[in-house]
KEPATI-98516 format. One record per residue (C-alpha): z, x, y; residue in three letters. Coordinates in Angstrom, 3 decimals, padded with zeros to 6 digits. Last residue first. Example, Ala and Ser with C-alpha at 12.3 -4.5 7.8 and 13.67 -1.06 7.14 Angstrom:
SITE        w        u        v resn
SITE  007.140  013.670 -001.060  SER
SITE  007.800  012.300 -004.500  ALA
***
This chain:
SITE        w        u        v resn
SITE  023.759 -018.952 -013.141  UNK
SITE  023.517 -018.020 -016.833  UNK
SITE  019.418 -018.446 -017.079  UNK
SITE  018.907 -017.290 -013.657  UNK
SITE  020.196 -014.366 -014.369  UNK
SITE  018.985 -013.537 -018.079  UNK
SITE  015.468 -014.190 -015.558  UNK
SITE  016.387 -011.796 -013.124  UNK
SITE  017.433 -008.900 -016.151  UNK
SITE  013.971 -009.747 -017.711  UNK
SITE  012.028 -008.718 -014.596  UNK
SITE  014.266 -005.550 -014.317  UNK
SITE  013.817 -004.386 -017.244  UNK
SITE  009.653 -005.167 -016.881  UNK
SITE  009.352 -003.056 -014.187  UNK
SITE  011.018 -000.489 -015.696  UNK
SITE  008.188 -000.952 -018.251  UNK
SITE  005.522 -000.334 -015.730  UNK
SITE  007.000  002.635 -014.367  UNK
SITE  007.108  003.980 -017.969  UNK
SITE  002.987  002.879 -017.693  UNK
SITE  002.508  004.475 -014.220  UNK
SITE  003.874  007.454 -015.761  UNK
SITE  001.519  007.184 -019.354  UNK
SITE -001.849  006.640 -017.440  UNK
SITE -000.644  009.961 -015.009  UNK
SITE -000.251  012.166 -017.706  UNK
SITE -003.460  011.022 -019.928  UNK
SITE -005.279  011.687 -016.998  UNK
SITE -003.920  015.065 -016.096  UNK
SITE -003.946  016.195 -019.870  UNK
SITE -007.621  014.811 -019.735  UNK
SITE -009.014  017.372 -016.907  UNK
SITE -009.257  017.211 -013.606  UNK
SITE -011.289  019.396 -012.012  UNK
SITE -011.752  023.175 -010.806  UNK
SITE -014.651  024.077 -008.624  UNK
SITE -018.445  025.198 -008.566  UNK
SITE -020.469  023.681 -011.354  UNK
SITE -022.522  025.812 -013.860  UNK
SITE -020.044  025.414 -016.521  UNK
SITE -017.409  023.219 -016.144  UNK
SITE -013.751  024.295 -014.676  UNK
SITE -010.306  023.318 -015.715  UNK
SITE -007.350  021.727 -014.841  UNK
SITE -003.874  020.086 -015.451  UNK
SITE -001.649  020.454 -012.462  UNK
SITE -003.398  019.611 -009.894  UNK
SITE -004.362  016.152 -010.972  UNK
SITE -000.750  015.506 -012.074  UNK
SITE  000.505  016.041 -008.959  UNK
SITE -002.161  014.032 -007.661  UNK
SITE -001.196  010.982 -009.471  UNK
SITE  002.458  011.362 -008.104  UNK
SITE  001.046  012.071 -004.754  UNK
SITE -001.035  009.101 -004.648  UNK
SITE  001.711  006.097 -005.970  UNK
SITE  004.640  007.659 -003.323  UNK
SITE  002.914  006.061 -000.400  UNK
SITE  002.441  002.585 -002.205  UNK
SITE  006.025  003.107 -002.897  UNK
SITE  006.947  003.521  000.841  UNK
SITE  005.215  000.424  001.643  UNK
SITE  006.962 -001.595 -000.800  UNK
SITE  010.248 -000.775  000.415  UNK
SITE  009.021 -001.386  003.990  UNK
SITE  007.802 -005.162  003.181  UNK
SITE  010.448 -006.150  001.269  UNK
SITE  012.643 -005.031  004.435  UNK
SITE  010.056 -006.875  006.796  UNK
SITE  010.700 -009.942  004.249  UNK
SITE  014.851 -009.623  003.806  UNK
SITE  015.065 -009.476  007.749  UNK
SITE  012.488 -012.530  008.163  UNK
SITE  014.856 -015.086  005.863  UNK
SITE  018.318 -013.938  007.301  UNK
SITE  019.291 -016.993  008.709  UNK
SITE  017.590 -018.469  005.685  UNK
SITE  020.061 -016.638  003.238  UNK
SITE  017.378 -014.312  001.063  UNK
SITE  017.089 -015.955 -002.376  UNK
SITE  014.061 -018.442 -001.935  UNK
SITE  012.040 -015.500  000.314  UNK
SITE  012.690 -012.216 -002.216  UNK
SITE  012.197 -014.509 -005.231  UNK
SITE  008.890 -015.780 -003.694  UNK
SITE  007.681 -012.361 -003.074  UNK
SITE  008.771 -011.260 -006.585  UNK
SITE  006.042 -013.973 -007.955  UNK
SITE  003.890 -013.087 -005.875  UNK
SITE  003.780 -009.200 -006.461  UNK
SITE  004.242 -009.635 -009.986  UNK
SITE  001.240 -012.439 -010.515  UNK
SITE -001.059 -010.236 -008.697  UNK
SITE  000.214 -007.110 -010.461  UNK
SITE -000.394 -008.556 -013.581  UNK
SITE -003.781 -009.823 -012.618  UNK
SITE -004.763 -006.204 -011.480  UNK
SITE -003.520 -004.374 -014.631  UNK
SITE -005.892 -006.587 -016.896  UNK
SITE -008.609 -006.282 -014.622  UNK
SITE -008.463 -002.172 -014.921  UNK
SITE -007.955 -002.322 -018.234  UNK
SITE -011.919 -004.141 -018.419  UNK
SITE -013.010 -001.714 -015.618  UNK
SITE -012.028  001.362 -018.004  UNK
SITE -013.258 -000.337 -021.090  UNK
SITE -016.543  000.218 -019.312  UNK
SITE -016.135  003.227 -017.387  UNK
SITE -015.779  004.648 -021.017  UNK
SITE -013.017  007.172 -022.506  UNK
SITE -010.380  005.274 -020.819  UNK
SITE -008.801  004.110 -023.669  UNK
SITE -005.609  004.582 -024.896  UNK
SITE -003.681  005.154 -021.479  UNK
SITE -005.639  002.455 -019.858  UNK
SITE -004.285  000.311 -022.508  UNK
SITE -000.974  000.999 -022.249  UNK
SITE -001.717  000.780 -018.704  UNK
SITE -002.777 -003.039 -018.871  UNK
SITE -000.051 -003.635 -021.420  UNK
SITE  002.308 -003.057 -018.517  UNK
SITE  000.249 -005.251 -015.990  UNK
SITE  000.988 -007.856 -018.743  UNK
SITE  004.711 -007.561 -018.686  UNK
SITE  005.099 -007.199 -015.289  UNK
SITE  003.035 -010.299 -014.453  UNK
SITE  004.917 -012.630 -017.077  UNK
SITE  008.130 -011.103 -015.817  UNK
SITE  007.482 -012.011 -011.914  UNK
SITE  005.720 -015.510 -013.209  UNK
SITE  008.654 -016.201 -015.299  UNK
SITE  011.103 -015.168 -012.362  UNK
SITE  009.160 -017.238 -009.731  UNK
SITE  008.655 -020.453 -011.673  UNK
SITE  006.513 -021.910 -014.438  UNK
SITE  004.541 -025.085 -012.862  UNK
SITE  004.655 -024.028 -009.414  UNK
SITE  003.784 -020.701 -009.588  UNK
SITE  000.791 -020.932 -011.983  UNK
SITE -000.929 -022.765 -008.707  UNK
SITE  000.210 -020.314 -006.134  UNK
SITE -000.620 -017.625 -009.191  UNK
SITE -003.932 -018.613 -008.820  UNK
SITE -004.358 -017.169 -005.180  UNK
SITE -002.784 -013.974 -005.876  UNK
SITE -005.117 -013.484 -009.319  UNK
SITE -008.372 -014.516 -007.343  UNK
SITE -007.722 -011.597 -005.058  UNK
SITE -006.132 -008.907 -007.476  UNK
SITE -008.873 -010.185 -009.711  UNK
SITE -012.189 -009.087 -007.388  UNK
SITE -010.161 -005.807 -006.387  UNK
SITE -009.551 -004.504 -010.852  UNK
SITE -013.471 -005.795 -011.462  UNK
SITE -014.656 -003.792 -008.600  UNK
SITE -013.270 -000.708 -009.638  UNK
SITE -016.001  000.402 -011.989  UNK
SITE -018.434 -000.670 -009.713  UNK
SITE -016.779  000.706 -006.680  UNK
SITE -016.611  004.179 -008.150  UNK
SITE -019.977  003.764 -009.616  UNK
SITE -021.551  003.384 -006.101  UNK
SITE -019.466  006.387 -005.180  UNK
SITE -021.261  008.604 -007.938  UNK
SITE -020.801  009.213 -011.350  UNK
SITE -020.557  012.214 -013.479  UNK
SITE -018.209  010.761 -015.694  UNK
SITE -015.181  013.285 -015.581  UNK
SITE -013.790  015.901 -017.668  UNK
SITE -016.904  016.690 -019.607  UNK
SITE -018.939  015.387 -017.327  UNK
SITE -018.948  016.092 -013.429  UNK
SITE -015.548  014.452 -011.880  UNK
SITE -016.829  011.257 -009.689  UNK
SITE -015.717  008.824 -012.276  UNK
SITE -011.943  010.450 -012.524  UNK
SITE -011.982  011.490 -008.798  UNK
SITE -012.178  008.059 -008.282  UNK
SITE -010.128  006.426 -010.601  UNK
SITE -006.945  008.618 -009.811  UNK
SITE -005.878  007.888 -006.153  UNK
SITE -006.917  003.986 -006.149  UNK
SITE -004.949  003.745 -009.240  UNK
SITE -001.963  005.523 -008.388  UNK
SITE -002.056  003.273 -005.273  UNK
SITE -001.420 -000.251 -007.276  UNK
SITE  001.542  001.529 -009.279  UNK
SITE  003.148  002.368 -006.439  UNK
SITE  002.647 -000.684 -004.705  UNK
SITE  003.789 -003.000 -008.064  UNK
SITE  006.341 -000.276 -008.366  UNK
SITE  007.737 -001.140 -004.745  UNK
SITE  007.510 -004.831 -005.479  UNK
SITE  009.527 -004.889 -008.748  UNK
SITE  012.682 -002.724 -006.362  UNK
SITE  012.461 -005.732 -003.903  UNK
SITE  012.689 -008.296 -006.966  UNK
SITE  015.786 -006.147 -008.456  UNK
SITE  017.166 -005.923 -005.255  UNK
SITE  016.931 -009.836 -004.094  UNK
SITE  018.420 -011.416 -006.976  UNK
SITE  021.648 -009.883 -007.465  UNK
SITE  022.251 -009.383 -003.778  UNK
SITE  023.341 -005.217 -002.819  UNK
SITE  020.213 -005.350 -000.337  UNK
SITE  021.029 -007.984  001.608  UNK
SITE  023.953 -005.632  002.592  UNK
SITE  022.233 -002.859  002.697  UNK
SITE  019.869 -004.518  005.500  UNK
SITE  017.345 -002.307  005.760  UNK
SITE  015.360 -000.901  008.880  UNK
SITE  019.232 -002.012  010.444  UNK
SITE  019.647 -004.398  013.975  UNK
SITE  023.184 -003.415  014.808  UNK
SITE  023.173 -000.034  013.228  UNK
SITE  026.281  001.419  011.428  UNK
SITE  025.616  000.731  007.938  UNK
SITE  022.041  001.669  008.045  UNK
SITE  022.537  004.852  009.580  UNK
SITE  025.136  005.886  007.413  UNK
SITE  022.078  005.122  004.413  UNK
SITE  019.725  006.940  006.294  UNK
SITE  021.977  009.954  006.648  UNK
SITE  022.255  010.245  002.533  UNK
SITE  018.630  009.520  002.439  UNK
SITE  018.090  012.446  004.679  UNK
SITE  020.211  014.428  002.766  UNK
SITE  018.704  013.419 -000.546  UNK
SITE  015.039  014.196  000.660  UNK
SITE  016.674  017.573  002.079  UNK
SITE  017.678  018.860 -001.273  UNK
SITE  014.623  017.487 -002.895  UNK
SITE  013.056  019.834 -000.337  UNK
SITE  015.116  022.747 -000.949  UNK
SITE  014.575  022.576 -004.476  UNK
SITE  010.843  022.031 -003.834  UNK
SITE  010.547  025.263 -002.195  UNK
SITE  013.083  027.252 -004.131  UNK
SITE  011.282  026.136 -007.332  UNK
SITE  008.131  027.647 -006.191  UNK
SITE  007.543  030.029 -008.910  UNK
SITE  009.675  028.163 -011.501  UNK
SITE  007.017  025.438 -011.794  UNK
SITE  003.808  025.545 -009.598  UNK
SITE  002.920  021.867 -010.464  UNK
SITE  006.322  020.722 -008.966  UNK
SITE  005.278  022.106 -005.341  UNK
SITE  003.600  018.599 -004.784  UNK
SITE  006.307  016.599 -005.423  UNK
SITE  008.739  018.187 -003.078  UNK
SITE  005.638  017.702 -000.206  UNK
SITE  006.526  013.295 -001.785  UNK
SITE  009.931  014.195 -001.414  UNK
SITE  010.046  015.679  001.732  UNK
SITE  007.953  013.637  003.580  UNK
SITE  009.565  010.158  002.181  UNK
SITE  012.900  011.110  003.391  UNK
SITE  011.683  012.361  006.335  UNK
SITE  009.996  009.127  007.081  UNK
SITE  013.401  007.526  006.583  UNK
SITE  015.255  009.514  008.684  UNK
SITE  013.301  009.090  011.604  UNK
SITE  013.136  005.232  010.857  UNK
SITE  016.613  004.919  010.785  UNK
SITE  017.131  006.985  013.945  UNK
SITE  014.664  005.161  015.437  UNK
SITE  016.560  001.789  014.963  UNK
SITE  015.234 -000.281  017.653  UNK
SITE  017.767 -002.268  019.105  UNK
SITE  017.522 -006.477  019.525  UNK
SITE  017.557 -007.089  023.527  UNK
SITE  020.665 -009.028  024.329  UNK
SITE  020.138 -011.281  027.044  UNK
SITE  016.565 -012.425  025.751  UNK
SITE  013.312 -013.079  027.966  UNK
SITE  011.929 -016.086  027.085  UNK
SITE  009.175 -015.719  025.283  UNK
SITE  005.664 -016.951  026.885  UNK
SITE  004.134 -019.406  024.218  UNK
SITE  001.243 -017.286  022.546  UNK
SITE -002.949 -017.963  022.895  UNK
SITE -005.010 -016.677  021.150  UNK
SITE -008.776 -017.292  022.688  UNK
SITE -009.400 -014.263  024.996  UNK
SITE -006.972 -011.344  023.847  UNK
SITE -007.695 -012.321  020.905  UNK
SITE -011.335 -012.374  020.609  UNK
SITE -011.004 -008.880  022.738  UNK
SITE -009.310 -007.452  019.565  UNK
SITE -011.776 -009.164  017.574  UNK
SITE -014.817 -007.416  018.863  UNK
SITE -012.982 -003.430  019.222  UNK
SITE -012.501 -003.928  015.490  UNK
SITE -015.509 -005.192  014.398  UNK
SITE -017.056 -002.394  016.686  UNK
SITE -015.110  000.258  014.815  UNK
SITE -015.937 -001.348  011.176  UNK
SITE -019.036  000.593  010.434  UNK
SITE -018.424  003.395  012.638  UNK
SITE -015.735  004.218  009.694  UNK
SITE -018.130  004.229  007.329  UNK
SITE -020.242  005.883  008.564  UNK
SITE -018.252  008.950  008.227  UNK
SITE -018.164  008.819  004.842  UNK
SITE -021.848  010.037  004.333  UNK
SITE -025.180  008.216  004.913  UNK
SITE -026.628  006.567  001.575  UNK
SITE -023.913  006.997 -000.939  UNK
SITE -021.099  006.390  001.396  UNK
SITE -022.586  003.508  003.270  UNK
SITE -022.949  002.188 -000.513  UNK
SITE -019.749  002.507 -001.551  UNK
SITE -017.982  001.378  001.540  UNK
SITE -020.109 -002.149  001.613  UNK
SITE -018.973 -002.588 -002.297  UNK
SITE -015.389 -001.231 -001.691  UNK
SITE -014.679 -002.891  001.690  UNK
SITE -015.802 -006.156  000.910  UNK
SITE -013.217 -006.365 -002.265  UNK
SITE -010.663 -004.934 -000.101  UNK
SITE -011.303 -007.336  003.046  UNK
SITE -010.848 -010.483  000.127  UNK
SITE -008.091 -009.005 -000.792  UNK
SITE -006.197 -009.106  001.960  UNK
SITE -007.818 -012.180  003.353  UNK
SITE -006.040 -013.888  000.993  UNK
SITE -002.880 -013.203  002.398  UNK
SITE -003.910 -015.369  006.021  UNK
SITE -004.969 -018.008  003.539  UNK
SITE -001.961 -018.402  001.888  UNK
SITE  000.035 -018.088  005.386  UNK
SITE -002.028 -021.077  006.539  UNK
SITE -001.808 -022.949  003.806  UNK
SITE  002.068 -022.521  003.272  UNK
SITE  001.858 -023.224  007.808  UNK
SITE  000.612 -026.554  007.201  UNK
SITE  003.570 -029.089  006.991  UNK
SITE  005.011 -026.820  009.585  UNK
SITE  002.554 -027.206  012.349  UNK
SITE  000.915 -023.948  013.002  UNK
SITE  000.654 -022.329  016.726  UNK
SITE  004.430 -020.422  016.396  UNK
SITE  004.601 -019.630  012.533  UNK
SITE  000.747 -018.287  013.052  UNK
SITE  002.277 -015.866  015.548  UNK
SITE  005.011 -014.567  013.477  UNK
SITE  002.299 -014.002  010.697  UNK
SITE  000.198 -011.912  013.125  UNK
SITE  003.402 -010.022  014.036  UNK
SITE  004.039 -009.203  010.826  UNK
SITE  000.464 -008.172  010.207  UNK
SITE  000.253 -005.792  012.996  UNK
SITE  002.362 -003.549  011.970  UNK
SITE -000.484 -002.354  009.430  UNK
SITE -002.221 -001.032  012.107  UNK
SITE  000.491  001.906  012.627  UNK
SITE -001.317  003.368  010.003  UNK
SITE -004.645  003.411  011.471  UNK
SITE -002.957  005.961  013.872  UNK
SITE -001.808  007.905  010.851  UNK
SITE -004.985  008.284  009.068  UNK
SITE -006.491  009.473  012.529  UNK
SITE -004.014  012.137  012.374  UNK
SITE -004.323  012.470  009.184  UNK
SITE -008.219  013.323  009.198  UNK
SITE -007.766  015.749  012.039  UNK
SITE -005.868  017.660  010.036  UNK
SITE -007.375  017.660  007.278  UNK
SITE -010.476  018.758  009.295  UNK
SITE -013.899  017.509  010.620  UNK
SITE -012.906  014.001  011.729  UNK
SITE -015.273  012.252  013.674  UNK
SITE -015.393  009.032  012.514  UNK
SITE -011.717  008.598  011.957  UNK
SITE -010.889  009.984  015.487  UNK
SITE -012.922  006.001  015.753  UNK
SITE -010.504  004.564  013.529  UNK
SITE -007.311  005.826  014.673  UNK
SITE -008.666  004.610  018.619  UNK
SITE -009.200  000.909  016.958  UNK
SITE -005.763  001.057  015.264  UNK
SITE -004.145  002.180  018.534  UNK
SITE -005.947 -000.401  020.453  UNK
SITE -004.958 -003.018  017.659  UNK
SITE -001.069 -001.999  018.365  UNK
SITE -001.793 -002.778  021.957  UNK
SITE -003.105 -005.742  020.946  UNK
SITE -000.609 -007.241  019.015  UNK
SITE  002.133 -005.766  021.032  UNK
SITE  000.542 -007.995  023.493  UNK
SITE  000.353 -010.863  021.688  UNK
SITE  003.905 -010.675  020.783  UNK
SITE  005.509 -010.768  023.259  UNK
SITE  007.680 -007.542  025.142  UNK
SITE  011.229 -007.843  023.641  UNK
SITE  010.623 -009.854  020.264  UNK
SITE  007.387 -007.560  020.121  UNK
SITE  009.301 -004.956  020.257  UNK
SITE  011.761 -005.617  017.243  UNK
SITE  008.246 -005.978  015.079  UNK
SITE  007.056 -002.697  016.491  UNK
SITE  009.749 -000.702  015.508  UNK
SITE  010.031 -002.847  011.851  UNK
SITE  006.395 -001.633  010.875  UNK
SITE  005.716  001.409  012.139  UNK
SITE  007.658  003.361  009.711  UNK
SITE  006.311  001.607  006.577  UNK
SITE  003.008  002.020  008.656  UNK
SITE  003.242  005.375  009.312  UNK
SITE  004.366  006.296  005.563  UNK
SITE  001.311  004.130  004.583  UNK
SITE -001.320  006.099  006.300  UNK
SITE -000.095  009.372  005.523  UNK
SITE -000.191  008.403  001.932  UNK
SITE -003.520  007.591  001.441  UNK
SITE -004.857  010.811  003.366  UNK
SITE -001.986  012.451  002.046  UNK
SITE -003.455  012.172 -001.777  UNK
SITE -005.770  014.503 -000.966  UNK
SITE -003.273  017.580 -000.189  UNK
SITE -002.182  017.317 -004.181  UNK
SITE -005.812  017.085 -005.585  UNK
SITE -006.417  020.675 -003.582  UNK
SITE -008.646  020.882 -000.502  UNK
SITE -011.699  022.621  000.944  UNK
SITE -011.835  019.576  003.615  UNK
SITE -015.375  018.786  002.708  UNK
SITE -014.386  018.801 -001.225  UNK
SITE -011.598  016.852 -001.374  UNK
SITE -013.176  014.823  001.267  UNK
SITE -015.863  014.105 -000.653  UNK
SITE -013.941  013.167 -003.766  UNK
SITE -011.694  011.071 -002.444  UNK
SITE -014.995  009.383 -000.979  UNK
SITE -014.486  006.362 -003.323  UNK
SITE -011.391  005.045 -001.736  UNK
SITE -012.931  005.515  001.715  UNK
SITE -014.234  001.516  001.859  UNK
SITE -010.911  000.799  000.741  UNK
SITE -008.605  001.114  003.657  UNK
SITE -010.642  000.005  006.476  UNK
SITE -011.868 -002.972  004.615  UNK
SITE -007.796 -004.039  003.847  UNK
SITE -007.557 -003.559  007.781  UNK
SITE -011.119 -005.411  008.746  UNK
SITE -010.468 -008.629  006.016  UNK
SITE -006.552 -008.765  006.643  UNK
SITE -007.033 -008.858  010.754  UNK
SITE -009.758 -011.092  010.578  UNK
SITE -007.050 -013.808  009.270  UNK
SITE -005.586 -013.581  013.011  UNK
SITE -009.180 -015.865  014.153  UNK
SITE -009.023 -017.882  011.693  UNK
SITE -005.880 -018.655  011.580  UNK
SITE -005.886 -019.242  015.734  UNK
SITE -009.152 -021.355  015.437  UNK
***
């Protein structure tokens, strides 16, 4: 009953988060917004929860975990209710951020299914736990669509409030967690790591979005790239001096376990440019766009959700017969093609949905497969550290992945006759399909350099 129970956490978060993928658009519009601003209501989210992430793990050591689980499900639940009512930006991130801190939750969830599981089951029960990932994202785009087209974005957020507010009292009823003993040496929290990592992020990814102004506002993004690499410089000191570090930069300097952590930040990245880009791209009036409407959104990027989720749980299966590092490369390799092809032709929703697949089982078999490099190669003392820090890096790429696409957005458009507003046009399309596909192939270095690795060790 526990993994059933904690698995509703996957299916309502990974819900939450794609059932407003196709109202880009709308908010775009209901915010009076540019394509750059937009892609903070993705990233906002993921910067708390790369933040988020590590505090609350370290407190729930301290305080239990069940209730840091709940009390971070309160905060989730109160994020998605301001969620409901937002009228503003700012409102909007505000409640972004709240649901943000959500994602902490999942570490802890695991940590409690390590607890109640008996070892010989807990690869099942951790399979099935990730499966409801994608299994909440595939729900969340069809139901989100439609609530969308038929009573407005806001909906959709009431939709999953009392789902929420249900299982957090499920929990607080029927899971129950062996009372920690209370430790002599309670672990740190690095807030000073975490502070300067979110204003690393922040600066580059507002740095990004002055780019599309050029030489008028190159003070501005100067002096944010400027800070970006202070911060990171400070980050870094932090690091090395804290007793319980974000990052381990130790860990991080093994042969193995960089180039797999670095794979799984573009797999994030590259995962996010797509939810950023395909929507605006169907919902754009024709020429520049398709002229769709959310329900095509989610139809067109159904196919790329429904293979991410059978993808992850064949590549258990392909795992075992090939190996982590062919799997990582294999899944690099064709998620690379996928964008090649996206970059060629995405002059149909059709062939768009069909490159759209092909980029989703390569990511699938990429994100496993450098998951399972990242847990075989970490010491086992050090097994959780080198998973919440896999877990952060790819976090913060999954943040960078919208502002890069709506960079390019912003910076190529035009306006169609009759129709109010500037869009997209195919510059900015063709733009973003070719970065995620250089992204794709540096993927793919450093897929090949693990397995020349394994091949002379």
């Amino acid at each position: 009953m526990t993994l059933v129970i904690l698995s509703c956490l996957g299916l309502i978060a990974m819900y939450a988060e794609t059932m407003i993928l196709p109202a880009i658009p709308d908010f775009i519009k209901d915010f009076n917004i540019t394509y750059n601003t937009s892609s903070w209501i993705l990233s906002s989210y993921l910067i708390a929860g790369a933040v988020a992430t590590p505090i609350v793990g370290k407190l729930s050591d301290v305080y239990g975990k069940k209730r840091m689980l709940l009390i971070v499900m309160a905060v989730y639940s109160a994020g998605i209710l301001v969620g409901g009512f937002a009228n503003s930006l700012w409102f909007m991130l505000a409640a972004r951020i709240a649901q943000g801190i959500g994602i902490s939750m999942f570490p802890i969830a695991f940590g409690i299914i390590r607890e109640v599981l008996p070892e010989k089951k807990l690869a099942i029960g951790q399979t099935l736990f990730s499966s409801t990932f994608s299994g909440g994202a595939v729900i969340g785009l069809l139901v989100g669509a439609n609530i969308i087209q038929n009573y407005g974005w806001h909906a959709t957020f009431f939709s999953i409030l009392p789902v929420s507010v249900i299982l957090a009292l499920v929990i607080f009823r029927f899971i129950h967690v062996k009372v920690q003993p209370t430790l002599e040496v309670k672990p740190e929290v690095d807030l000073k790591g975490a502070t300067a990592l979110a204003v690393t992020v922040v600066s580059f990814l507002v740095g990004i979005s002055y780019l599309e102004h050029g030489v008028e506002s190159s003070v501005e993004f100067t002096g944010l790239f400027v800070m970006a690499a202070i911060s990171l410089g400070l980050f870094i000191i932090i690091e090395k001096r804290a007793k319980f570090p974000l990052v381990d930069l130790h860990l991080m300097t093994h042969k193995r376990l960089l180039p797999a952590t670095l794979i799984l930040l573009i797999v994030g990245l590259c995962t996010f440019m797509v939810y950023q880009t395909i929507p605006v791209l169907i919902r754009s009036p024709q020429p520049l766009g398709f002229g769709g409407d959310a329900i095509v959104v989610a139809a067109v990027q159904l196919p790329f959700m429904i293979i991410l989720l059978t993808g992850t749980v064949m590549s258990g299966f392909v795992l075992n017969r090939i190996g982590n590092t062919r799997l990582t490369a294999i899944g690099t390799i064709v998620s690379t093609i996928g964008f090649v092809s996206l970059l060629l032709f995405h002059s149909t929703e059709y062939m768009i949905g069909i490159t759209l697949a092909i980029i989703s089982a390569g990511l699938s078999f990429a994100f496993v497969g450098g998951f399972n490099i990242v847990l075989l190669s970490a010491p086992i003392e050090f097994t959780g550290v080198a998973l919440g820090m896999t877990l952060l890096l790819n976090l913060v790429g999954q943040s960078i992945g919208p502002s890069l696409a709506a960079m390019y957005q912003q910076m190529h458009q035009a306006t169609v006759e009759g129709i109010p507003g500037r869009f997209p046009t195919t510059e900015a399309y063709d733009s973003i399909f070719l970065m995620a596909t250089i992204v794709s192939m540096t993927a793919v270095g450093l897929a090949l350099a693990l397995n020349r690795r394994k091949v002379t060790a």
